[in-house]
C-alpha positions as semicolon CSV with decimal commas, in nm:
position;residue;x (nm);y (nm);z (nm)
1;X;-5,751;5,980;6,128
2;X;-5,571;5,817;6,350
3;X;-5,577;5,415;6,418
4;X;-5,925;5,507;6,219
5;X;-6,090;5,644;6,461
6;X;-6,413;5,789;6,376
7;X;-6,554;6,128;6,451
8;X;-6,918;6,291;6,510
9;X;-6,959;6,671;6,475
10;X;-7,259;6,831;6,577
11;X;-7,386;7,157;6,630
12;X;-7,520;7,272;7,000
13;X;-7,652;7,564;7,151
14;X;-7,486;7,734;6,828
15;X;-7,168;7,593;6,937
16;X;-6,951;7,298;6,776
17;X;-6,870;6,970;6,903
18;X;-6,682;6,671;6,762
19;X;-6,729;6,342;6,974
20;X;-6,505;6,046;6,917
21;X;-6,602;5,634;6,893
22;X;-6,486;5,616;7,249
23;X;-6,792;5,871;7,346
24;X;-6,504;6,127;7,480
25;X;-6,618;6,493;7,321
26;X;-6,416;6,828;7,277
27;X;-6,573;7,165;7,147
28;X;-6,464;7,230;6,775
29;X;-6,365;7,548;6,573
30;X;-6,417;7,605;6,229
31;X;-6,220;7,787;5,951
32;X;-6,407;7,912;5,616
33;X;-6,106;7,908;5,359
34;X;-6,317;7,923;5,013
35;X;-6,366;7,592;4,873
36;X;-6,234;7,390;5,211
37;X;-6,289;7,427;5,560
38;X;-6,030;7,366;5,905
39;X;-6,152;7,196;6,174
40;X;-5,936;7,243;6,512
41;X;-6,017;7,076;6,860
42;X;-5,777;6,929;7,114
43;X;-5,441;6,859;6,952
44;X;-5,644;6,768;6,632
45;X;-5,658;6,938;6,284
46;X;-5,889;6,818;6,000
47;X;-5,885;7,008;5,639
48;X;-6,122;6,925;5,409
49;X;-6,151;7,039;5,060
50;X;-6,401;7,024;4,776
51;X;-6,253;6,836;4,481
52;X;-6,310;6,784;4,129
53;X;-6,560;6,484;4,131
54;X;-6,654;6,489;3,806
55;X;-6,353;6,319;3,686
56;X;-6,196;6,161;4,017
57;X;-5,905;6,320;3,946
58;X;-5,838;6,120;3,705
59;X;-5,685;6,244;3,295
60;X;-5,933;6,166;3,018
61;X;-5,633;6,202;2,794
């Protein structure tokens, strides 16, 4: 993400929390969509997606 930042979620008290390497933390929603998932908090948006890994995307042609 941005200038590579990295971020911890974690679950508590059934509620969602992404913490950042600076230690500052923001409570996180989540978005089912099939085979990804939307993470929103602050300003931020993260989508991740299940891929093909069997292949890395690559053609066997």
């Amino acid at each position: 993400m941005r200038n590579r930042t990295r971020y911890l979620f974690r679950q508590d008290r059934g509620r969602l929390w992404i913490r950042d390497d600076s230690g500052r933390s923001w409570p996180a929603d989540r978005d089912d969509r099939g085979r990804g998932v939307v993470f929103r908090w602050a300003d931020m948006v993260l989508e991740a997606r299940a891929g093909n890994t069997r292949d890395n995307g690559r053609n066997n042609d």
